[in-house]
DRENLO-851176 format. One record per atom (N, C-alpha, C): y, x, z; atom name; residue number from 1; residue in one letter. Coordinates in steps of 0.02 Angstrom, whole numbers, plus 50000, padded with zeros to 5 digits. Each point is the difference from the previous one (the first is absolute). Layout:
# DRENLO-851176
<y: Y | x: X | z: Z | atom: CA | seq: NUM | type: A>
...
***
This chain:
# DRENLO-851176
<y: 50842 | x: 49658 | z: 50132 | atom: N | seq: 1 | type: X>
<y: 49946 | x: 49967 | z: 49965 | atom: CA | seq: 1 | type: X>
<y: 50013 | x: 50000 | z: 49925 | atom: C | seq: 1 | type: X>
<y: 49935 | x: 49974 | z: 49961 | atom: N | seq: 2 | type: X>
<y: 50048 | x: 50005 | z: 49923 | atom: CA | seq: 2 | type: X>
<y: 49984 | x: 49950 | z: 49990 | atom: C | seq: 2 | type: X>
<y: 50066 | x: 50006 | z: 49925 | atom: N | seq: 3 | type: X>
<y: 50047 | x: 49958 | z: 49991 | atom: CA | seq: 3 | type: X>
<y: 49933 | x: 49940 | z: 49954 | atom: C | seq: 3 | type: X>
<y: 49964 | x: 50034 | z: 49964 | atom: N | seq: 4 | type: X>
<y: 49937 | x: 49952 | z: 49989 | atom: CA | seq: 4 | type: X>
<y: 49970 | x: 49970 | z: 50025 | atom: C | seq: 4 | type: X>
<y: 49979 | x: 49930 | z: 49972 | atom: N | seq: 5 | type: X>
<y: 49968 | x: 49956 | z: 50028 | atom: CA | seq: 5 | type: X>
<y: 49919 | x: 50000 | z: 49989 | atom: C | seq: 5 | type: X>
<y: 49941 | x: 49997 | z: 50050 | atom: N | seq: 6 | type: X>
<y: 49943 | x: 49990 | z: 50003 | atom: CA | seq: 6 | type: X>
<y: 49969 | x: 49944 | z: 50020 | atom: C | seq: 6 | type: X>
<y: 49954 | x: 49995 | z: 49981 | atom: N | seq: 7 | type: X>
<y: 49934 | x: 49944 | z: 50040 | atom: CA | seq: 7 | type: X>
<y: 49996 | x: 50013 | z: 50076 | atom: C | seq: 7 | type: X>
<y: 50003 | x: 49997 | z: 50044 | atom: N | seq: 8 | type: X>
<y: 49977 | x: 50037 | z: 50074 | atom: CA | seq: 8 | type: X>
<y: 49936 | x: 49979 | z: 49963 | atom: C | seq: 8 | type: X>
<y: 49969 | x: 49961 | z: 50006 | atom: N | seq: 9 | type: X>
<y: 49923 | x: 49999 | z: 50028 | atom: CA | seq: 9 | type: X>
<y: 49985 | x: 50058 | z: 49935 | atom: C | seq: 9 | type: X>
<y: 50039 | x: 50024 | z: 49957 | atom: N | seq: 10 | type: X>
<y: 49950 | x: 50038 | z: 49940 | atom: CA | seq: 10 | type: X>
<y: 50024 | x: 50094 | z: 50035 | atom: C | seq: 10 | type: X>
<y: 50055 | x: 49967 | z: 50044 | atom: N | seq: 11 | type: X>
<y: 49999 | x: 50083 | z: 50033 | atom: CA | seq: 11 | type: X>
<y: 49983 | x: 50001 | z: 50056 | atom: C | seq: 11 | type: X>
<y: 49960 | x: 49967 | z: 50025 | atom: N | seq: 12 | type: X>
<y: 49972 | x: 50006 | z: 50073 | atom: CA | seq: 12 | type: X>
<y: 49914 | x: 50025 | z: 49970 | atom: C | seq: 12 | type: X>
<y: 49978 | x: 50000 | z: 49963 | atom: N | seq: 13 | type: X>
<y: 49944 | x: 50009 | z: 49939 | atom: CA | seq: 13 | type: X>
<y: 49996 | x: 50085 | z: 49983 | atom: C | seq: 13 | type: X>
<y: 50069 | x: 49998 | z: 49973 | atom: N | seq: 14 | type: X>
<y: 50000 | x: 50063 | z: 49960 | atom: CA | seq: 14 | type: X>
<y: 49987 | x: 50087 | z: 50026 | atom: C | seq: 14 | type: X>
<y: 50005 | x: 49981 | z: 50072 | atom: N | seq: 15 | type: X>
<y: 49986 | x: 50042 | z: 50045 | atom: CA | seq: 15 | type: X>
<y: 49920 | x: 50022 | z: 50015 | atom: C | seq: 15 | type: X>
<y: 49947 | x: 50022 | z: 49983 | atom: N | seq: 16 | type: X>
<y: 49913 | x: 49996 | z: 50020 | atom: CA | seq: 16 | type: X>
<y: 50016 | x: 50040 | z: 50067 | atom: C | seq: 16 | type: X>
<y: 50012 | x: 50053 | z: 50000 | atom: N | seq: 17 | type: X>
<y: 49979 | x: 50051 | z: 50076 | atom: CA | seq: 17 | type: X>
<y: 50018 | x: 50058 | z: 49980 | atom: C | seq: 17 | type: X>
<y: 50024 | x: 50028 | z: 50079 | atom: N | seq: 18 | type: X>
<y: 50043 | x: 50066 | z: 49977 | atom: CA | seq: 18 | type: X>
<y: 49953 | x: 50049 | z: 50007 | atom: C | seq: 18 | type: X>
<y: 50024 | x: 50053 | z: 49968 | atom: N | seq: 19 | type: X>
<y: 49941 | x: 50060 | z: 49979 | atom: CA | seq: 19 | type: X>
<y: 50015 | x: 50063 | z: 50051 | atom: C | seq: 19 | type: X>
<y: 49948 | x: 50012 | z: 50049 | atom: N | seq: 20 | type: X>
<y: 50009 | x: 50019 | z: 50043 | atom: CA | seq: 20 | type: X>
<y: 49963 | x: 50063 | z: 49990 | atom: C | seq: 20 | type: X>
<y: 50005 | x: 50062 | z: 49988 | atom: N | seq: 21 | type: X>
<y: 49981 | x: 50065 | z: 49965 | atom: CA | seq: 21 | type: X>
<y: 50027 | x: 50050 | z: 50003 | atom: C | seq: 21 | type: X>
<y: 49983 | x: 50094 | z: 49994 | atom: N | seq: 22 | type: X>
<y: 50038 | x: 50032 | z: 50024 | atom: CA | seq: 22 | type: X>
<y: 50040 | x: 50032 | z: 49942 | atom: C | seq: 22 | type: X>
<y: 49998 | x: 49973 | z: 49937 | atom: N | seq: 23 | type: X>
<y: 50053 | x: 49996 | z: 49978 | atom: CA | seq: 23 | type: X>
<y: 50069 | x: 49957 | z: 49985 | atom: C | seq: 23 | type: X>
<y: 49974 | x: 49941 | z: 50048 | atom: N | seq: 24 | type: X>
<y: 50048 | x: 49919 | z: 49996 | atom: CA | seq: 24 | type: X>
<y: 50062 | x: 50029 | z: 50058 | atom: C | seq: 24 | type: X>
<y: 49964 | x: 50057 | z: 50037 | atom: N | seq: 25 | type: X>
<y: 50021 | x: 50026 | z: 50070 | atom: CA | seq: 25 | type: X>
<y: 50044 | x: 50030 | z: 49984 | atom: C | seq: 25 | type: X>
<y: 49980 | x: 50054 | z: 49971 | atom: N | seq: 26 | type: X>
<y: 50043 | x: 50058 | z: 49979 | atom: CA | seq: 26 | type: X>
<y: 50074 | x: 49974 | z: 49949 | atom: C | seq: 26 | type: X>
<y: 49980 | x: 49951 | z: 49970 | atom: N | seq: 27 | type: X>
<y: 50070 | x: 49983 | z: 49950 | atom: CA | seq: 27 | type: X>
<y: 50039 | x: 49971 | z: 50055 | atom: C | seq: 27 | type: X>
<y: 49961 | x: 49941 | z: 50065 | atom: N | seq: 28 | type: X>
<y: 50046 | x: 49976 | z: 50039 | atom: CA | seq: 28 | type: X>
<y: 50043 | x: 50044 | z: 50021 | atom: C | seq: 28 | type: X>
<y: 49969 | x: 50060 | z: 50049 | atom: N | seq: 29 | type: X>
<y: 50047 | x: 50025 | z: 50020 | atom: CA | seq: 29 | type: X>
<y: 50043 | x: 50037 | z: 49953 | atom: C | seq: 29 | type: X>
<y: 50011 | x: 50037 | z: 49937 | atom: N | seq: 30 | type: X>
<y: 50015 | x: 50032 | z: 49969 | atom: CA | seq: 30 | type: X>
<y: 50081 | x: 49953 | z: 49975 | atom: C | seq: 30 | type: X>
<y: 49958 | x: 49943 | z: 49981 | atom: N | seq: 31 | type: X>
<y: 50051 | x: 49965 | z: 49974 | atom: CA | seq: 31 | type: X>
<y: 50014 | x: 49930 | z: 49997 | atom: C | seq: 31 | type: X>
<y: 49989 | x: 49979 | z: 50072 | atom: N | seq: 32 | type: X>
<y: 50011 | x: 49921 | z: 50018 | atom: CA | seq: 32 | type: X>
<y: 49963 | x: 49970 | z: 49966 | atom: C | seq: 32 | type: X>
<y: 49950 | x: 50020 | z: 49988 | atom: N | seq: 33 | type: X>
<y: 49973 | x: 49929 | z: 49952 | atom: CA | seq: 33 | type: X>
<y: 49929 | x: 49977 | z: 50015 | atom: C | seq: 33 | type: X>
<y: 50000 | x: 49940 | z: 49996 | atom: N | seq: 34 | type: X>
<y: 49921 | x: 49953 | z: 50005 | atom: CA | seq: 34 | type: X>
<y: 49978 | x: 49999 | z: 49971 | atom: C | seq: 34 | type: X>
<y: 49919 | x: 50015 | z: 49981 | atom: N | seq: 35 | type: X>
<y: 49964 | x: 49975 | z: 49957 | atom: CA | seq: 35 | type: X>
<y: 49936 | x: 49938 | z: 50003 | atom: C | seq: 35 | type: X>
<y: 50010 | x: 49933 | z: 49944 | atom: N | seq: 36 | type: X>
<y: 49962 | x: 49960 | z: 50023 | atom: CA | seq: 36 | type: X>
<y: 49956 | x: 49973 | z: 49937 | atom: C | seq: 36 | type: X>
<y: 49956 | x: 49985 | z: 50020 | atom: N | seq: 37 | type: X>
<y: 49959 | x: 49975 | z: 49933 | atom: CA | seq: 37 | type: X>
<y: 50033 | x: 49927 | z: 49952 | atom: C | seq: 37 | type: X>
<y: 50009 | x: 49987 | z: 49964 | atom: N | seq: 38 | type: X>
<y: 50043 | x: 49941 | z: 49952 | atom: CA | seq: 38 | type: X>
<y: 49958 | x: 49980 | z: 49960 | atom: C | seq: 38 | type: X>
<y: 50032 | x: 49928 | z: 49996 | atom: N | seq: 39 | type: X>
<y: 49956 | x: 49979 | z: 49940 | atom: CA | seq: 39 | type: X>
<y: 49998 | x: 50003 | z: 49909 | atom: C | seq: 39 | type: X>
<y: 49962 | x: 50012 | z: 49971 | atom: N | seq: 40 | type: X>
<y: 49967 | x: 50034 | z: 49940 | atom: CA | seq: 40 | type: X>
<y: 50086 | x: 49987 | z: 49956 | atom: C | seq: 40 | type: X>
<y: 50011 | x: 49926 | z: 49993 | atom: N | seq: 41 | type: X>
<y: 50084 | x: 49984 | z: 49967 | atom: CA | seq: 41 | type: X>
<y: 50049 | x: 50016 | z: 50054 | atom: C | seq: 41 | type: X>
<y: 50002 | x: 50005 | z: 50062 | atom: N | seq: 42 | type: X>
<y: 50057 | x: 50010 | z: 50026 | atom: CA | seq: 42 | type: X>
<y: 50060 | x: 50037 | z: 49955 | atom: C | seq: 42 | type: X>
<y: 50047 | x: 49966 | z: 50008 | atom: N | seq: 43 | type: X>
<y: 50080 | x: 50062 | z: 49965 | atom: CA | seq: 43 | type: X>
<y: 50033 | x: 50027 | z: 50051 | atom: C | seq: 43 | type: X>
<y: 50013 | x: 50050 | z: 50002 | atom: N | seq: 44 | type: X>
<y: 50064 | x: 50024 | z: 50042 | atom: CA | seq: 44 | type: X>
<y: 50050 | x: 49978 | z: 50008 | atom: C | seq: 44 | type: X>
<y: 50024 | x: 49944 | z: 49990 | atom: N | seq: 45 | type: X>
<y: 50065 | x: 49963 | z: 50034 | atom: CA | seq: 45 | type: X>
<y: 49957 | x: 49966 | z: 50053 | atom: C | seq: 45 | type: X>
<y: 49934 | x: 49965 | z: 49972 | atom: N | seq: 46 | type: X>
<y: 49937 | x: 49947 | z: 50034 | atom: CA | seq: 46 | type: X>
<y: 49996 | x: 50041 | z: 50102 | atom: C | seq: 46 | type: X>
<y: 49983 | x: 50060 | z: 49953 | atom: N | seq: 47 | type: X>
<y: 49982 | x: 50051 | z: 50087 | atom: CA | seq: 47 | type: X>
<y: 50047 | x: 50006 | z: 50040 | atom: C | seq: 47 | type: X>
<y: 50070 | x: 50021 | z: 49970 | atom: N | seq: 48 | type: X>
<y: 50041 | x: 50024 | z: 50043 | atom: CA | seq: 48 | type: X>
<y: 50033 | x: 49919 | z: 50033 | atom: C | seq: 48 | type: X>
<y: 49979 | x: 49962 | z: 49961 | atom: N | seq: 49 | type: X>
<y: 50039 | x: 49929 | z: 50056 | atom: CA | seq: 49 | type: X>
<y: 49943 | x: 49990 | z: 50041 | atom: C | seq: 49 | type: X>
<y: 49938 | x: 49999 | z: 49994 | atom: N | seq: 50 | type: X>
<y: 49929 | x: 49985 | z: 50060 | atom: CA | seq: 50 | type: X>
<y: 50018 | x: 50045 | z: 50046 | atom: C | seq: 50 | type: X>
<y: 50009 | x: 50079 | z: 49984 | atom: N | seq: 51 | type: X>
<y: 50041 | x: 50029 | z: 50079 | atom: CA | seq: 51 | type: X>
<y: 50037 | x: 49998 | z: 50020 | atom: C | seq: 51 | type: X>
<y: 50067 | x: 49966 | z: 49964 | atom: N | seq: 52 | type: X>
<y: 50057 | x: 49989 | z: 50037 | atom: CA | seq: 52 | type: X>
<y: 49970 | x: 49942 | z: 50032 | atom: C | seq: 52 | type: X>
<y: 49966 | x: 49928 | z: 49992 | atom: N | seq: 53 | type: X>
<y: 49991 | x: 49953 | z: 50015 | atom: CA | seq: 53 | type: X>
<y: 49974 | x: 50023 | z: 50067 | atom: C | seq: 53 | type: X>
<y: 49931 | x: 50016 | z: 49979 | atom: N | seq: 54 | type: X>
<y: 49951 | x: 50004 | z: 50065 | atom: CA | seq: 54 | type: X>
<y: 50017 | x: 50060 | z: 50060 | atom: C | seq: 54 | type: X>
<y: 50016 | x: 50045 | z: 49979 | atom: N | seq: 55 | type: X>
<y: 50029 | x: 50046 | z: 50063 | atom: CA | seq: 55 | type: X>
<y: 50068 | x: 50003 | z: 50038 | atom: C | seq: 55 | type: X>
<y: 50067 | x: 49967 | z: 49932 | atom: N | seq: 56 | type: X>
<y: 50062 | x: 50014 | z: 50021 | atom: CA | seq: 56 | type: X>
<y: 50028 | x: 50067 | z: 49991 | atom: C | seq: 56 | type: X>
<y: 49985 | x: 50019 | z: 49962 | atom: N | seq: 57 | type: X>
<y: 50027 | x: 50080 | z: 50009 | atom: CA | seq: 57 | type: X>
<y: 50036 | x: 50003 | z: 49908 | atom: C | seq: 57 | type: X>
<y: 50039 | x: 50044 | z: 50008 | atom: N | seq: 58 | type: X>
<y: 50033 | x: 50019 | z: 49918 | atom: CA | seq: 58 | type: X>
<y: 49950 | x: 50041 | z: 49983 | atom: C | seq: 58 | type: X>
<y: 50014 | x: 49994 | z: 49917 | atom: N | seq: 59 | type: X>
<y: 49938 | x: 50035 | z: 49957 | atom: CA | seq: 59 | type: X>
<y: 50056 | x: 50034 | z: 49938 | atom: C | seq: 59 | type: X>
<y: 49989 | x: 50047 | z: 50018 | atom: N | seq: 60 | type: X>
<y: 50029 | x: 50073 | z: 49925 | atom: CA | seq: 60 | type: X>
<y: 49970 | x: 49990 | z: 49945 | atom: C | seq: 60 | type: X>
<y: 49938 | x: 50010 | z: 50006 | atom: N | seq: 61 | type: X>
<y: 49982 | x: 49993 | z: 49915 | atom: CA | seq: 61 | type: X>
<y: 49917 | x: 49981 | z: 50014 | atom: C | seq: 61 | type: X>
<y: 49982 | x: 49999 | z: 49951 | atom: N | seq: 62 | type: X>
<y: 49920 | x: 49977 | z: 49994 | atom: CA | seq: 62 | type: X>
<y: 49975 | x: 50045 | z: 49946 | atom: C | seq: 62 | type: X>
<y: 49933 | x: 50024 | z: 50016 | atom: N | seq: 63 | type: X>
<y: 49956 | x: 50052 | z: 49934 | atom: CA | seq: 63 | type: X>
<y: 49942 | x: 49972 | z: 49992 | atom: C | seq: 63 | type: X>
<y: 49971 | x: 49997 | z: 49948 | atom: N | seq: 64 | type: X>
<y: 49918 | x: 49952 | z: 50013 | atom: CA | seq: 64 | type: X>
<y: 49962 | x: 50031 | z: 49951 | atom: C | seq: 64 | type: X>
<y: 49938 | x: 50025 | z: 50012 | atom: N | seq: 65 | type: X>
<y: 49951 | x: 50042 | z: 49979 | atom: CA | seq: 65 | type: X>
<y: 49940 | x: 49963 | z: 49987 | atom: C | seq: 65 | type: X>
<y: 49985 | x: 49984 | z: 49946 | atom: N | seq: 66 | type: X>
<y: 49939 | x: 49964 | z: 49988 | atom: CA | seq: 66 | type: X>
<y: 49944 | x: 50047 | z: 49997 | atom: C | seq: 66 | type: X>
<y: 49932 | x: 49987 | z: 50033 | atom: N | seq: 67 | type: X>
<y: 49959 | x: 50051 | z: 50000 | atom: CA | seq: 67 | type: X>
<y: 49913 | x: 49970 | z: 49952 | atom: C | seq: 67 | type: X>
<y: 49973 | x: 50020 | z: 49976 | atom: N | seq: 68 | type: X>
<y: 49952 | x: 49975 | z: 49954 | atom: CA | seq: 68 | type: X>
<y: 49914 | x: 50028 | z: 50050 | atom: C | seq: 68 | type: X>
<y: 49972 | x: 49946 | z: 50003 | atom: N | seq: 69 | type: X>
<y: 49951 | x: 49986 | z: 50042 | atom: CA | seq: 69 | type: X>
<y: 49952 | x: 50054 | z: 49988 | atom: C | seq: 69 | type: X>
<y: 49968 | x: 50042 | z: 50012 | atom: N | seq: 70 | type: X>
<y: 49950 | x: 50033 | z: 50013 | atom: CA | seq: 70 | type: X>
<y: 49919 | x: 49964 | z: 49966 | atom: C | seq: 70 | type: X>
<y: 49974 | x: 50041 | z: 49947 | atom: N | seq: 71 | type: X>
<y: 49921 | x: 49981 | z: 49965 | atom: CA | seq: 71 | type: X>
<y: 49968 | x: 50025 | z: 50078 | atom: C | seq: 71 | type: X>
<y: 49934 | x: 49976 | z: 50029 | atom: N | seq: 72 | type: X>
<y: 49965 | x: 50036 | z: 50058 | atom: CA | seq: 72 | type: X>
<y: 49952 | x: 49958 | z: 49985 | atom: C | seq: 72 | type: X>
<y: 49934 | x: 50053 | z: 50001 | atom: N | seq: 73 | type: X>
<y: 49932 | x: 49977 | z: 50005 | atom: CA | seq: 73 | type: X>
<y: 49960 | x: 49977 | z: 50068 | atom: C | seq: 73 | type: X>
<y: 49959 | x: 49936 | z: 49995 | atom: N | seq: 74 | type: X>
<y: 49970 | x: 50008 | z: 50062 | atom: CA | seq: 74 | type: X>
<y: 49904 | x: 49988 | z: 49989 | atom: C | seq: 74 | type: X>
<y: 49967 | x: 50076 | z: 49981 | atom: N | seq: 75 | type: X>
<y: 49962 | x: 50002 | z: 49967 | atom: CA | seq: 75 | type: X>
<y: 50006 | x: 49969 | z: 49943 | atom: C | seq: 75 | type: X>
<y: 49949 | x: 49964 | z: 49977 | atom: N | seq: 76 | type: X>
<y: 49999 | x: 49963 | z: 49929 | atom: CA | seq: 76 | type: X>
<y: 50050 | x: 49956 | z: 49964 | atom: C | seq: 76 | type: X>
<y: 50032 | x: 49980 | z: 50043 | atom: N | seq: 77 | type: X>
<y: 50063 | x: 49947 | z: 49998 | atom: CA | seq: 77 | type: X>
<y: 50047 | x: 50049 | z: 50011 | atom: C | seq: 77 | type: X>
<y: 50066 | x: 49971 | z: 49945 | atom: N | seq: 78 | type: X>
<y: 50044 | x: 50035 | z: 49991 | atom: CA | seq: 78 | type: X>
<y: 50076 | x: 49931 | z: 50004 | atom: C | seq: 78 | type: X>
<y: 50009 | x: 50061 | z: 50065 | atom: N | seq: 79 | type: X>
<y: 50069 | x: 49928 | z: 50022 | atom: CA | seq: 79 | type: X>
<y: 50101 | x: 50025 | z: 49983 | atom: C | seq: 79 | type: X>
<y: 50028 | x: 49949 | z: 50011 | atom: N | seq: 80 | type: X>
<y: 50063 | x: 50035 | z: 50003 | atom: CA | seq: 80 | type: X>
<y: 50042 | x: 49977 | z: 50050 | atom: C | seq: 80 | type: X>
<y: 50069 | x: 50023 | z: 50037 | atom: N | seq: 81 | type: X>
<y: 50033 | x: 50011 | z: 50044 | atom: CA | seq: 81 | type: X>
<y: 50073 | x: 49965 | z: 49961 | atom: C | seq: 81 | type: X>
<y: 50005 | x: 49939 | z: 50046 | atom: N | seq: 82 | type: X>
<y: 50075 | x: 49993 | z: 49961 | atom: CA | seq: 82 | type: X>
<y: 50048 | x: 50048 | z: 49977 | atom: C | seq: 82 | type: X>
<y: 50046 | x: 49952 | z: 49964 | atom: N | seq: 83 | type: X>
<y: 50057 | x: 50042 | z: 49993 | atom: CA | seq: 83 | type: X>
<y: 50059 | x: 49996 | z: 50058 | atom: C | seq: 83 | type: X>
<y: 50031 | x: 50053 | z: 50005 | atom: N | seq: 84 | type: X>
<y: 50052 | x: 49983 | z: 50048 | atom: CA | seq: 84 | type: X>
<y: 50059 | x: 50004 | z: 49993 | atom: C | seq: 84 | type: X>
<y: 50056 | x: 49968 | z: 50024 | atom: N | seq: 85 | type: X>
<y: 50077 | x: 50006 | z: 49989 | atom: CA | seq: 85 | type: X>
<y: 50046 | x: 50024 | z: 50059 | atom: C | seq: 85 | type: X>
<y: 49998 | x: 50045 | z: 50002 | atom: N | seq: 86 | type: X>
<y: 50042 | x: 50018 | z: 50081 | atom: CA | seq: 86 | type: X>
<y: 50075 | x: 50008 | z: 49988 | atom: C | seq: 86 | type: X>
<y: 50045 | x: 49975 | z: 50051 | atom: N | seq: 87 | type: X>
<y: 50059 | x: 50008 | z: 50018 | atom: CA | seq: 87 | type: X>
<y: 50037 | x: 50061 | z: 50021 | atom: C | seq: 87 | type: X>
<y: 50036 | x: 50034 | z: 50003 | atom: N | seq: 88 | type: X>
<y: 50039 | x: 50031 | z: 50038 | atom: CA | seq: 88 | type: X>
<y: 50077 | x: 49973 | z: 50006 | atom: C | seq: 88 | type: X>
<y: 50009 | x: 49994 | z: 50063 | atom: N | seq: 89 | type: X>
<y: 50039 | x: 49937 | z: 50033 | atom: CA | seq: 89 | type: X>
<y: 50074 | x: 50075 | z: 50037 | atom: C | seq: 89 | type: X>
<y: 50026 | x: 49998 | z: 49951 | atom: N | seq: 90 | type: X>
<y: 50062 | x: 50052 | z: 50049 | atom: CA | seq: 90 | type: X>
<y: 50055 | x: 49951 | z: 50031 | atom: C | seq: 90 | type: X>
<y: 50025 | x: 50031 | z: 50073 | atom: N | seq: 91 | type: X>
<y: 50028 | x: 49959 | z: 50032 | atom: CA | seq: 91 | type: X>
<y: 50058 | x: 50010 | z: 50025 | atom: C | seq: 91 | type: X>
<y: 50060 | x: 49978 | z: 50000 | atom: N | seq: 92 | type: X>
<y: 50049 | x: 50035 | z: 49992 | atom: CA | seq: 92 | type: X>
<y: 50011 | x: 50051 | z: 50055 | atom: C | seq: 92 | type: X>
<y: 50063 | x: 50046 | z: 50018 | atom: N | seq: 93 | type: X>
<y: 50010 | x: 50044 | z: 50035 | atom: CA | seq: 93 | type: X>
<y: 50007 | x: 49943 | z: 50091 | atom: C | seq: 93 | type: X>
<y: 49965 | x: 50045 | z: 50047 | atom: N | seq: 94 | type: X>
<y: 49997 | x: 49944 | z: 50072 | atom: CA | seq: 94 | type: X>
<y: 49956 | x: 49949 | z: 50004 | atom: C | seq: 94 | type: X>
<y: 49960 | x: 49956 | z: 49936 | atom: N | seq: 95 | type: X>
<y: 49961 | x: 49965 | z: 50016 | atom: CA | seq: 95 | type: X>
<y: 49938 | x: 50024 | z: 50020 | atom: C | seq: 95 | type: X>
<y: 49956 | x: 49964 | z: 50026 | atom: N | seq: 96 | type: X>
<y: 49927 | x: 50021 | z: 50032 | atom: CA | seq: 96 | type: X>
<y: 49961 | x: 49948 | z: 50007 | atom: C | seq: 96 | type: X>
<y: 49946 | x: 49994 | z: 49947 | atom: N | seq: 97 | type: X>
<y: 49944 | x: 49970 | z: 49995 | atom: CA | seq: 97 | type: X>
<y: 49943 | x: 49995 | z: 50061 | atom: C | seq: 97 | type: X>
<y: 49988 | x: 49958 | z: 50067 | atom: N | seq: 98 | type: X>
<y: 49943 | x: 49984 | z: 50012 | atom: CA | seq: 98 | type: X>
<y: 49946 | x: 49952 | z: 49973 | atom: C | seq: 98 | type: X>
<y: 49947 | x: 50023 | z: 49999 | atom: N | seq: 99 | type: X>
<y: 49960 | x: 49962 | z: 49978 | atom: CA | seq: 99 | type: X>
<y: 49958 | x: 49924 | z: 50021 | atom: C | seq: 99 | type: X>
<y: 50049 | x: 50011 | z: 50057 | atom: N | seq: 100 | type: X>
<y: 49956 | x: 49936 | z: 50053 | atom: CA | seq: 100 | type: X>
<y: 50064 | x: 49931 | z: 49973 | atom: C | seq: 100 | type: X>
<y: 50060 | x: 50025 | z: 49961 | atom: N | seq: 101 | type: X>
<y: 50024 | x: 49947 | z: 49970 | atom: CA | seq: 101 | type: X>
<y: 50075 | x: 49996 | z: 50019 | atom: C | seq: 101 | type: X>
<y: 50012 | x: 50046 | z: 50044 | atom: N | seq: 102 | type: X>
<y: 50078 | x: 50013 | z: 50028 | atom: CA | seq: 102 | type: X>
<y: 50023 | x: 50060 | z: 49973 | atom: C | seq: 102 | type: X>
<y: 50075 | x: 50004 | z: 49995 | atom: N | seq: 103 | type: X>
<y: 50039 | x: 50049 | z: 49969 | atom: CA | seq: 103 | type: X>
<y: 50046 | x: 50018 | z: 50052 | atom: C | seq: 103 | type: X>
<y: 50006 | x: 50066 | z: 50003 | atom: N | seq: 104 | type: X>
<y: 50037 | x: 50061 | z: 50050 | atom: CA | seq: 104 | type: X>
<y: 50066 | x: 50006 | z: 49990 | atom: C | seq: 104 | type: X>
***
């Protein structure tokens, strides 16, 4: 676990939903790693203790990709698409992420 100290209730939060896609797929298998949606401030010390917390499993490193929301018209009205902050959650060598909340 690390050696930093958190809020639980602010890392039980920091987690939105994991991103389930066929490129979220392809990095899993490629290279152990999860990808989950985070929140807009989350930090990378913040993420990697919410998965050690909530799954139990060791965490290698953390990558986070902020993505900028999409302009889209809907006829006359002109809307926009949040922004997004995604995780990539690498996990050390032997661990294994299920998603139903247990670790392998």
């Amino acid at each position: 676990m690390s050696t930093l100290k958190f809020d639980e209730g602010r890392l039980m939060q920091v987690l939105v939903a994991p991103i389930v896609s066929e490129k979220a797929t392809m990095v899993a298998e490629k290279s152990n790693a999860v990808t989950f949606k985070v929140l807009q401030n989350a930090t990378k010390p913040e993420i990697k203790a919410a998965v050690e917390l909530l799954f139990k499993v060791e965490v290698k490193g953390v990558s986070v990709v902020n993505t900028k929301g999409k302009t889209k018209r809907f006829g006359k009205t002109v809307g926009r698409r949040d922004n997004v902050r995604k995780a990539y959650v690498r996990l050390k060598e032997g661990q294994e992420l299920n998603l139903s909340g247990e670790a392998a």
